[in-house]
C-alpha positions as CSV (number, residue, x, y, z in Angstrom):
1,X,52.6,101.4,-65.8
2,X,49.1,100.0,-65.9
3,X,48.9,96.3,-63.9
4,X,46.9,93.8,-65.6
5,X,45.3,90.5,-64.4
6,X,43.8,87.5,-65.6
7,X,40.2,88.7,-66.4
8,X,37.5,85.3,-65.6
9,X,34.6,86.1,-67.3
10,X,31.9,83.3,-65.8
11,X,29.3,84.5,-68.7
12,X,30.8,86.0,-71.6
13,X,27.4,87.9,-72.5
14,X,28.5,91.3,-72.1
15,X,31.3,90.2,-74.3
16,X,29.7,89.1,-77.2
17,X,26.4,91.7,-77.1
18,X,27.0,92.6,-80.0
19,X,26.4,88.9,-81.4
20,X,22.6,89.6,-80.4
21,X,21.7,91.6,-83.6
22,X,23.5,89.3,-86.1
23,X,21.8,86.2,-84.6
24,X,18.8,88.7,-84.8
25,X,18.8,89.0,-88.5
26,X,19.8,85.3,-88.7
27,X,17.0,83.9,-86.6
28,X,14.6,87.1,-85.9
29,X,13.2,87.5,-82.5
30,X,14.1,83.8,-81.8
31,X,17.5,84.2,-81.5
32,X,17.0,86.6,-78.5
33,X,14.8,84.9,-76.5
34,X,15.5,83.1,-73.6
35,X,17.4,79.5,-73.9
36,X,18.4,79.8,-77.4
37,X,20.4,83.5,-76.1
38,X,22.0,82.0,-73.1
39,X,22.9,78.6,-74.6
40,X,24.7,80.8,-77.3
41,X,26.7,82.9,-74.8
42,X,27.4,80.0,-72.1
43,X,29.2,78.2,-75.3
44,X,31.2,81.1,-75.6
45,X,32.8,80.8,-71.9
46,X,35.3,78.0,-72.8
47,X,37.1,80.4,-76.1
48,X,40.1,80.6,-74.0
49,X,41.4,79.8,-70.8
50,X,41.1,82.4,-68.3
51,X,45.3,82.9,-67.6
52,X,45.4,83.8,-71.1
53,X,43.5,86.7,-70.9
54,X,44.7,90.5,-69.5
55,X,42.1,92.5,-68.0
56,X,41.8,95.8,-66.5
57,X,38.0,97.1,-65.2
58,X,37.4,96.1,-61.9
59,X,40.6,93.6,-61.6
60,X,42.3,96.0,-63.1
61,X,44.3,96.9,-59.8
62,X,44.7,93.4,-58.8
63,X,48.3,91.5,-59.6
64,X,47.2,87.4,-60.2
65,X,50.3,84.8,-59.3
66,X,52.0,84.1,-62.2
67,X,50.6,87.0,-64.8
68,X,53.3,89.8,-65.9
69,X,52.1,93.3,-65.6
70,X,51.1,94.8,-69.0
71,X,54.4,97.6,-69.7
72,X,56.0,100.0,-72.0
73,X,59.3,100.0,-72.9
74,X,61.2,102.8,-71.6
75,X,61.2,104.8,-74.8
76,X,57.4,105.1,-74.4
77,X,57.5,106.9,-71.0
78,X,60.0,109.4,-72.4
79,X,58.1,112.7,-73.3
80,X,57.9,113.1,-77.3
81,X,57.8,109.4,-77.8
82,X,55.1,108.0,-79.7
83,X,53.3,104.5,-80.8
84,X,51.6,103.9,-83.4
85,X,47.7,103.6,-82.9
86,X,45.6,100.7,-84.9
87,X,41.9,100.1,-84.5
88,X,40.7,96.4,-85.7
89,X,37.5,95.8,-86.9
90,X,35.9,92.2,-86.7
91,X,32.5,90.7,-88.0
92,X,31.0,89.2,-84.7
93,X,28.3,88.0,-87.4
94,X,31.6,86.2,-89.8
95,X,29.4,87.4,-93.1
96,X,25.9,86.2,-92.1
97,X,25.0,90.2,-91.9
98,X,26.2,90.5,-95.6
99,X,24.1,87.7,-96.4
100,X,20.6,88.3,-94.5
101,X,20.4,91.7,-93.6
102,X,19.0,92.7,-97.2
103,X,15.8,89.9,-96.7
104,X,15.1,90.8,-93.2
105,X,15.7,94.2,-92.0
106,X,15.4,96.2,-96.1
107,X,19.3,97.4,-95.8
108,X,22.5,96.2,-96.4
109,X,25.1,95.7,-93.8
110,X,28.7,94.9,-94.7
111,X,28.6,93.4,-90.9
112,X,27.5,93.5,-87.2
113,X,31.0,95.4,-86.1
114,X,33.2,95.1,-82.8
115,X,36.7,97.2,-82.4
116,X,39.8,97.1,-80.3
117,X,42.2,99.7,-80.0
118,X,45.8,98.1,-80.6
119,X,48.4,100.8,-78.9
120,X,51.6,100.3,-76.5
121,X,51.6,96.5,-77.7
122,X,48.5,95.5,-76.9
123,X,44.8,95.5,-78.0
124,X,42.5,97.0,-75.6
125,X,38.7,96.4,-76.0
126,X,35.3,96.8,-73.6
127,X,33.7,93.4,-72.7
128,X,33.0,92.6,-68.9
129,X,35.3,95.5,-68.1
130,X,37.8,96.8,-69.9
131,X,40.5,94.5,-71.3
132,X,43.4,94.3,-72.8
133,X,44.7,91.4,-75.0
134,X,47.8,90.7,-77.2
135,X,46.8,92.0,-80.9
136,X,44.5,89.6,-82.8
137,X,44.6,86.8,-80.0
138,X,41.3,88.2,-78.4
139,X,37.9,85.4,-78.6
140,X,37.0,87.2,-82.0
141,X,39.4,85.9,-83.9
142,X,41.5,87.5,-86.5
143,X,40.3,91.2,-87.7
144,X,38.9,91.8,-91.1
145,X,40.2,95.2,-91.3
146,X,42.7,97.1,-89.7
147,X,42.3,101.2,-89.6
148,X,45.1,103.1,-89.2
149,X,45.2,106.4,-86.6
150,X,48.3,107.6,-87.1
151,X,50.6,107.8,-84.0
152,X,50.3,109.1,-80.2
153,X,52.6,110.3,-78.1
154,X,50.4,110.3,-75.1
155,X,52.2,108.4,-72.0
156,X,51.0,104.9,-71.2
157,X,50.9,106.0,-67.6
158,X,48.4,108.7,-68.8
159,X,46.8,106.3,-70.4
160,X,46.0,104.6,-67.3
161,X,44.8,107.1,-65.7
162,X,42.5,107.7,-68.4
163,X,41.5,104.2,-68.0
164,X,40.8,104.6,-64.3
165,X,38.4,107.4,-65.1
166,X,36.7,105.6,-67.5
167,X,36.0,102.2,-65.2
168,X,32.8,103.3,-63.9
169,X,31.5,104.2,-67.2
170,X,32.7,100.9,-68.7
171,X,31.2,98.3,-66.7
172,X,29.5,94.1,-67.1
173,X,26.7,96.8,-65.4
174,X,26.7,99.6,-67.6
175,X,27.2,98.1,-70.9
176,X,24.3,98.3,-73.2
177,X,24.1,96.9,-76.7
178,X,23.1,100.1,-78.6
179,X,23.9,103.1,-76.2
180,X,27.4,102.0,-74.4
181,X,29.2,98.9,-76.4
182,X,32.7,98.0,-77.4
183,X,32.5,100.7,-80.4
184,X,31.8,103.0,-78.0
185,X,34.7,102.7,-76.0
186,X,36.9,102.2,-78.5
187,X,36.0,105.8,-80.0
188,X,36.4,107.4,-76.6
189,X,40.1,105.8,-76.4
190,X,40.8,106.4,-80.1
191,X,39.6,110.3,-79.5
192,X,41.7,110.7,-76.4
193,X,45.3,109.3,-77.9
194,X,44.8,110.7,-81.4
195,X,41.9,113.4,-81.7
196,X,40.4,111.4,-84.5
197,X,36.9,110.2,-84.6
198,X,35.5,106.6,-85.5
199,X,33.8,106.0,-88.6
200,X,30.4,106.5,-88.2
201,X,29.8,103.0,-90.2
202,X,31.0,101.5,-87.3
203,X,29.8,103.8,-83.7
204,X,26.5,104.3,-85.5
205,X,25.3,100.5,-86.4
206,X,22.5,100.4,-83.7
207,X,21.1,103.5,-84.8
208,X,21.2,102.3,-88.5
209,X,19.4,99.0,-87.5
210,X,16.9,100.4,-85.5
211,X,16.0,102.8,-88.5
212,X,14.3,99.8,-90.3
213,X,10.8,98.3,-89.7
214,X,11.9,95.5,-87.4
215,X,14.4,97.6,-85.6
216,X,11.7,99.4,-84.2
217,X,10.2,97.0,-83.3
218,X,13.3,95.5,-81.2
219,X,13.9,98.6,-79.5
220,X,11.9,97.9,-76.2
221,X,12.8,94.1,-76.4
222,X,16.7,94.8,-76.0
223,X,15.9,97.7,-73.5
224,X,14.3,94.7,-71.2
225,X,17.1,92.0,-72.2
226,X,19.6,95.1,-70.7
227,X,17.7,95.4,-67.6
228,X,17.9,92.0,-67.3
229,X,21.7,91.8,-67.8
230,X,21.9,94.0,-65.2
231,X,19.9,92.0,-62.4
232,X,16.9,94.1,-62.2
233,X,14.1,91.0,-62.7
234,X,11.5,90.6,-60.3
235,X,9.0,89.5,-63.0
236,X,6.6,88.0,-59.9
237,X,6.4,91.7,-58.0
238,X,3.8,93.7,-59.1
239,X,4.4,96.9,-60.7
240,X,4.7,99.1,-58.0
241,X,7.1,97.2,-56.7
242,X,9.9,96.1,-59.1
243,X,11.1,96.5,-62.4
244,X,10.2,93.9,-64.7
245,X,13.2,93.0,-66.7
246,X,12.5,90.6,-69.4
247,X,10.0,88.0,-68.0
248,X,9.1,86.6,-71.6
249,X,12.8,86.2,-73.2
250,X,14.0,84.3,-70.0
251,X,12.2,81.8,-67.5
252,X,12.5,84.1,-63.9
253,X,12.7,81.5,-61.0
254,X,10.9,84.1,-58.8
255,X,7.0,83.2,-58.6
256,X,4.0,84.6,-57.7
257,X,3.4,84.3,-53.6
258,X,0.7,85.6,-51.1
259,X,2.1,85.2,-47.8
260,X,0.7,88.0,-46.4
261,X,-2.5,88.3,-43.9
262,X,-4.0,90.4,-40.6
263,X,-3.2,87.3,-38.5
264,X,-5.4,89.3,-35.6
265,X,-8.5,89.1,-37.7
266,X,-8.3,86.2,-39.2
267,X,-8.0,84.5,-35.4
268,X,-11.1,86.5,-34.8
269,X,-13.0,84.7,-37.4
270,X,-11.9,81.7,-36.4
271,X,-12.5,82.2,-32.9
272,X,-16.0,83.2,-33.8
273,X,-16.7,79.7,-36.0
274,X,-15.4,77.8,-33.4
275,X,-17.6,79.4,-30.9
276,X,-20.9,78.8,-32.9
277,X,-19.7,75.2,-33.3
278,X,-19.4,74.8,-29.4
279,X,-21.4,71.6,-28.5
280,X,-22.0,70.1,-31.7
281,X,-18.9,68.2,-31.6
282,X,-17.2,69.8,-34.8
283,X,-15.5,72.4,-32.4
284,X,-11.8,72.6,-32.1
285,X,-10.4,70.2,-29.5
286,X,-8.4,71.0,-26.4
287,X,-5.5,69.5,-28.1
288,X,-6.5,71.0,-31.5
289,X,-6.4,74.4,-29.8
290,X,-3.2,74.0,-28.1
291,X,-1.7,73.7,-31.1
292,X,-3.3,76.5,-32.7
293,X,-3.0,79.4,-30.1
294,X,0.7,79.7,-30.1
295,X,1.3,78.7,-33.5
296,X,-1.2,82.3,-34.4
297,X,0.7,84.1,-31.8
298,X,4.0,83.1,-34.1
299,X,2.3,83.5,-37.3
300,X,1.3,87.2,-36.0
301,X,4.8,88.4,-35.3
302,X,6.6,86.5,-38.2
303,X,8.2,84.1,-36.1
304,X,8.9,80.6,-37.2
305,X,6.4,78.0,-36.2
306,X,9.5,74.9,-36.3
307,X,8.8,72.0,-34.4
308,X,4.7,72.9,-34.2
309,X,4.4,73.5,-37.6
310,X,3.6,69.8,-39.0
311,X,0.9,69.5,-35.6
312,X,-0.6,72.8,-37.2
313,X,-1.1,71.8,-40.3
314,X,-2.8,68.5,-39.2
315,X,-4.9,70.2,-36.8
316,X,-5.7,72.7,-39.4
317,X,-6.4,69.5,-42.4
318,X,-8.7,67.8,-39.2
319,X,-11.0,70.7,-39.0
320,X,-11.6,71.6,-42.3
321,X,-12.9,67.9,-42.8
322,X,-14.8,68.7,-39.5
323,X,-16.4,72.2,-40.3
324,X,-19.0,73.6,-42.4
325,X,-18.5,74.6,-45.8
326,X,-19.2,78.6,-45.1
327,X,-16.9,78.2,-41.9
328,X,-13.9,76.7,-43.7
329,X,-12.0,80.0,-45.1
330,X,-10.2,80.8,-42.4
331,X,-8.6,77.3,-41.7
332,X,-7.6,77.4,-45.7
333,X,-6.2,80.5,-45.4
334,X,-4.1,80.2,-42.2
335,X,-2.3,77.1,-44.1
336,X,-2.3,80.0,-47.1
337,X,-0.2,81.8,-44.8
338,X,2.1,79.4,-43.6
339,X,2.6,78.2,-47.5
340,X,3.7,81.9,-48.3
341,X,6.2,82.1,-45.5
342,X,7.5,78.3,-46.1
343,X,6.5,77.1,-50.0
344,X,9.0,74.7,-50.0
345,X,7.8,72.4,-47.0
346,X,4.3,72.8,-47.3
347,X,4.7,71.9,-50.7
348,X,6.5,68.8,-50.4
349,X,4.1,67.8,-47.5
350,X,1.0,67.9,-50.4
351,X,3.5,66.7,-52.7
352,X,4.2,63.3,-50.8
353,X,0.3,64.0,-49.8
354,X,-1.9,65.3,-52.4
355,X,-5.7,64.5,-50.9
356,X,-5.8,67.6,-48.8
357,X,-5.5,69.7,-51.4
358,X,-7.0,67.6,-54.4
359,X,-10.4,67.2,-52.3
360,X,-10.5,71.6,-51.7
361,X,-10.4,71.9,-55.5
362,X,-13.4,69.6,-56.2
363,X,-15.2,71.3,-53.7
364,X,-15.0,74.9,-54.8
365,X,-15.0,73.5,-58.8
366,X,-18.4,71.5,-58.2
367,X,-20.7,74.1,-59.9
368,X,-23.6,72.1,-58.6
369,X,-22.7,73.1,-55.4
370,X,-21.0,76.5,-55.5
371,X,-18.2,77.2,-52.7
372,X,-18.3,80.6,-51.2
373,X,-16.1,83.1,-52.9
374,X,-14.0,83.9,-50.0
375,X,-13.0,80.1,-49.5
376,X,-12.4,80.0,-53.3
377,X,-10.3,82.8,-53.2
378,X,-8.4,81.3,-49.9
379,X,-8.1,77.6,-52.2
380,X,-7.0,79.4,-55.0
381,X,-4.0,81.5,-53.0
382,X,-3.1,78.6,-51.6
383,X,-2.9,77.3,-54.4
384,X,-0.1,79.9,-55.9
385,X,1.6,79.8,-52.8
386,X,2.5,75.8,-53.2
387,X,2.9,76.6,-57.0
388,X,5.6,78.5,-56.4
389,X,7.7,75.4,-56.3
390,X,8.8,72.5,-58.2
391,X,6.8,69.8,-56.3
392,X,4.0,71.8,-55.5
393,X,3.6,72.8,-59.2
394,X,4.0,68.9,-60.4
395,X,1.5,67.7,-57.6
396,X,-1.0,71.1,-58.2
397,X,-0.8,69.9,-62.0
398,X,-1.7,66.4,-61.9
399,X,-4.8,67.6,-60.6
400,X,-5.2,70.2,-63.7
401,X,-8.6,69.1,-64.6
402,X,-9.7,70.8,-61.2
403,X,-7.5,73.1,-61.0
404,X,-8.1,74.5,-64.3
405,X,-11.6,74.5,-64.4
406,X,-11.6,76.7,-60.9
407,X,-9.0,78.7,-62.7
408,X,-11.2,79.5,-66.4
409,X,-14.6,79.7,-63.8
410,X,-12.8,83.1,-61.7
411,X,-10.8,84.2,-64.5
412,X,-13.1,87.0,-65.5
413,X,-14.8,87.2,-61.4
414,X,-16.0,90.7,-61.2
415,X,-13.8,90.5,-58.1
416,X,-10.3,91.7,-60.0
417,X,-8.5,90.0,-56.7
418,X,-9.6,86.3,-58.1
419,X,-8.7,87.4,-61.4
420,X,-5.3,88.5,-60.4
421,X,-4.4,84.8,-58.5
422,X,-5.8,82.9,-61.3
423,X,-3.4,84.8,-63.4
424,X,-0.8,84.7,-60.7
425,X,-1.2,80.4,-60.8
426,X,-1.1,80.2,-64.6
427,X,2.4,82.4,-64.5
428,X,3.8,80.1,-61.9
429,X,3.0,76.5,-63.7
430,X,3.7,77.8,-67.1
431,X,7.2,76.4,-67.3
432,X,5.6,73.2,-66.2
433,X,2.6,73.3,-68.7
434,X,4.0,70.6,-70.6
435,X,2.4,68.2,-68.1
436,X,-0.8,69.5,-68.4
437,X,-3.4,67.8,-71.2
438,X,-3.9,69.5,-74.2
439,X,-7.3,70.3,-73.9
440,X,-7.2,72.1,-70.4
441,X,-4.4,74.2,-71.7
442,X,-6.9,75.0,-74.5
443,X,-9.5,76.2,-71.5
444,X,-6.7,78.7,-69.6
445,X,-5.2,79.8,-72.9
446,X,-9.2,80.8,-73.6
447,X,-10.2,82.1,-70.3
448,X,-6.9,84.6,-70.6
449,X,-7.9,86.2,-74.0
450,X,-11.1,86.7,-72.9
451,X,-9.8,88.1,-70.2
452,X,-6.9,90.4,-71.4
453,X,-9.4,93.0,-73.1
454,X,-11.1,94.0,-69.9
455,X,-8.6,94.5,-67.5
456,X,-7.8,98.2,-66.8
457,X,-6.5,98.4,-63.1
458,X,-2.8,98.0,-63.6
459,X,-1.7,95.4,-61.0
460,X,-4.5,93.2,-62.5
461,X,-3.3,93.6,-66.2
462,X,0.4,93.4,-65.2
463,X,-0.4,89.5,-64.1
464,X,-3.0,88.6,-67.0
465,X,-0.6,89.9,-69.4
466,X,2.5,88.0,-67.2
467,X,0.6,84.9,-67.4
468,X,-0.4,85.0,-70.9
469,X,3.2,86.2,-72.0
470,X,4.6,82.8,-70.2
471,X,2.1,80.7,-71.9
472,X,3.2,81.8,-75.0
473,X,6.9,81.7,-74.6
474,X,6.5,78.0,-73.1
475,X,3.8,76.6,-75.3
476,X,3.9,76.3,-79.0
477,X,0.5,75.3,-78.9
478,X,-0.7,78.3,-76.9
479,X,1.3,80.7,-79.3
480,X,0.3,79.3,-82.9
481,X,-3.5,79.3,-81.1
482,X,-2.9,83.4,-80.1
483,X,-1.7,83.8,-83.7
484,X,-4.7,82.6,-85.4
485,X,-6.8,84.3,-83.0
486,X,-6.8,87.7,-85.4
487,X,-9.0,89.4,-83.6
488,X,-6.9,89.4,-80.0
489,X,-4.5,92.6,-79.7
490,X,-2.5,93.4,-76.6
491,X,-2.0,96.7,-78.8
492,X,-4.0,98.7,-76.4
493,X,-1.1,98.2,-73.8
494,X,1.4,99.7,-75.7
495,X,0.9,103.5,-74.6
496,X,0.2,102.1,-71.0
497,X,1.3,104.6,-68.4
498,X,3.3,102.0,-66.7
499,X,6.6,100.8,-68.4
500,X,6.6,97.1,-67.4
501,X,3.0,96.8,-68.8
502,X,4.6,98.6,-72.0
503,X,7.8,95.9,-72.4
504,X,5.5,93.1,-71.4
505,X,3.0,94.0,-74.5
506,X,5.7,94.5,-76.3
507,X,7.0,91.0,-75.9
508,X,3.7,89.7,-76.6
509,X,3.3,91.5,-79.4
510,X,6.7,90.4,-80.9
511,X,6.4,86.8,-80.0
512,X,2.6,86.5,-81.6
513,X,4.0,88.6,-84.8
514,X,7.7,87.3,-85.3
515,X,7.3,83.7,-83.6
């Protein structure tokens, strides 16, 4: 007897995969990318009601109030009694395949297929697990065909054991659009009660897709959307660090940060300014510096700075307007520090109080009277720290015009770390660019294609190519621009040795080409 419960599947992606390639031919690379893929499968979640499904995968041990247990009449646990088995075949695409494939891919395709097996009275199918449904009332619809297997007399209770075996295999985490889908399992089941083999029309449609020009070309970009399915995005790490996922076909909410410092040394420096400032009356105050020492000490061990943390930052604000130019660095990057390890308040501090912040960027953009690069450097990582929020990327932006103009003067620095945090600012604001003026998206767009060519190290071309992939995917300006560029290629990242720099030119590539 296998129990069944009511299956509640809060995103019906895994589900409806197979959907992707017909929308594919329908709508290209469009279709896959990010809101237009999840709007599409969020609609699907309200099909049916969730106590009118039966599932099994992982609730399939679980007995819901008010659901009856999926059985077999007693003739079917008798030895030598058989049912008949039925496979039916629906069109996920309902005839668009028939109608577009031929224009877009250069084959035919009767349809984009997905199978249940219908034995013991019930239809049993792989989605977010594997389920089982009365016959023809699952969320496709009604079949188009039904294929006939001849009879089993296989137990249902040996069934379910086969079932149980097959639960880790069949998994929302294991499935995979081409490699483990619904056809998939239904061959498995069909093989196990019958000995007979799926149609290879059907089990072998992703392999016949990816045969044609554009399937090729798709490959890598559903190998990323899978990664992503199954939670492994960290598109702001760097490469050493985390897998990529798909950072182009959907917005990632983690950012960019820099929290990190060697709190020891950086108190050293300071010390050491303040000491040369001693009697000129620009030195640190006795209150100034009992605020400071203990909020270092807790900076140094990672301890929160809570009730002392608003005093630091003002005492930190008052010297900066006190202090030389060539002695400001480490002031600007011990509030750095503190934006890394709390974005969110020190960004709604410069939020509510922009000046600080607005008056550092015209002092290292003034080209008349250059900054030095280590306080441009500590501006600009401050700068990606506070971006890493809402209101710090709405208040960094409505200062773009200095912003971006520090941004396209480091872009190409011969120092690759100011490269990399210019990069690492224009990937955190990019799903905010709509607030920024035409003309200074022209200038960042610019200074990252002059960029992209020279960048070897791989940390530093993971972020140009991050930031210039976001651009694209968020600005149709910035990616009908890139288009008529014809001379800019991310080609030469292709046959990179590491895989995320790979998928990421690979996006690139297919949103400049296919739109």
């Amino acid at each position: 007897r296998i129990d069944t419960s009511s299956l509640y599947l809060p995103v019906y992606t895994y589900l409806y995969s197979s959907c992707i390639i017909c929308y594919l031919l329908c709508f290209r690379i469009t279709f896959i990318t990010s809101h237009y893929f999840f709007f599409f499968f969020q609609a699907e979640d309200g099909i049916r009601d969730a106590q009118e499904s039966r599932g099994l995968g992982d609730v399939y041990k679980r007995q819901v109030s008010g659901m009856e247990p999926l059985e077999a009449g007693p003739e079917m646990e008798r030895s030598g009694s058989s049912t008949p088995v039925q496979v039916h075949v629906y069109d996920v695409s309902q005839g668009m395949a028939r109608r577009y494939s031929k224009p877009l891919l250069g084959l035919f395709l009767e349809g984009i297929w997905h199978t249940g097996v219908v034995a013991y009275g019930k239809e049993f199918y792989f989605g977010a697990g594997i389920t089982a449904d009365s016959p023809a009332c699952t969320p496709f619809g009604a079949p188009i065909d039904v294929l006939d297997f001849g009879h089993t007399t296989i137990p249902l209770r040996v069934l379910s054991k086969f079932l149980d075996a097959l639960q880790h295999k069949y998994t929302a985490d294991t499935y995979h659009l081409l490699d483990n889908n619904c056809n998939h399992f239904t061959a498995d089941m069909v093989a196990f009660l019958t000995g007979a083999n799926l149609p290879k029309v059907i089990v072998g449609l992703p392999e016949t897709i990816l045969e044609s020009a554009l399937g090729k070309l798709i490959r890598p970009l559903i190998d990323n959307m899978e990664r992503l399915m199954s939670g492994s995005t960290n598109p702001a790490s760097s490469p050493n660090t985390a897998n990529t996922g798909s950072v182009l076909l959907v917005n990632s909410s983690q950012k960019a940060l820099f929290p990190l410092a060697d709190i020891a040394a950086l108190n050293m420096k300071l010390e050491s300014f303040n000491h040369e400032l001693d009697g000129s009356g620009k030195e640190m105050s006795a209150g100034e510096k009992e605020v400071l020492d203990p909020a270092v000490e807790a900076l140094a061990v990672d301890m929160p700075l809570d009730g002392i943390r608003d005093l630091t930052l003002q005492s930190l604000e008052a010297l900066t307007g006190r202090w030389p130019v060539g002695s400001l660095y480490p002031l600007v990057d011990l509030i750095r520090v503190i934006a890394g390890r709390n974005p969110v308040m020190v960004a709604h501090r410069y939020w509510v109080n922009p000046g600080f912040i607005h008056k550092l960027l015209q002092q290292c953009a003034d080209q008349s009277t250059p900054s030095p690069p280590g306080l441009t450097l500590m501006v600009l990582r401050l700068c990606c720290n506070i971006s890493s929020t809402k209101e710090g990327r709405e208040m960094l932006l409505a200062q773009a015009p200095c912003l971006f103009a520090l941004i396209t003067q480091n872009m190409m620095h011969n120092n690759v770390t100011m490269t990399t945090v210019c990069a690492s600012i224009v990937f955190n604001c990019a799903s905010s660019i709509h607030l920024v003026e035409r003309e200074h998206l022209i200038g960042v767009l610019a200074s990252l294609l002059q960029t992209v060519p020279h960048v070897s190290e791989k940390t530093v071309s993971f972020r140009v190519l991050m930031a210039l992939g976001m651009l694209i995917w968020n600005s149709r300006l910035c990616q009908s621009l890139v288009l008529l560029k014809s001379d800019f290629s991310v080609d030469a990242f292709l046959s990179s040795e590491a895989e995320e720099i790979r998928l990421i030119a690979w996006e690139i590539k297919s949103l400049i080409e296919l739109g």
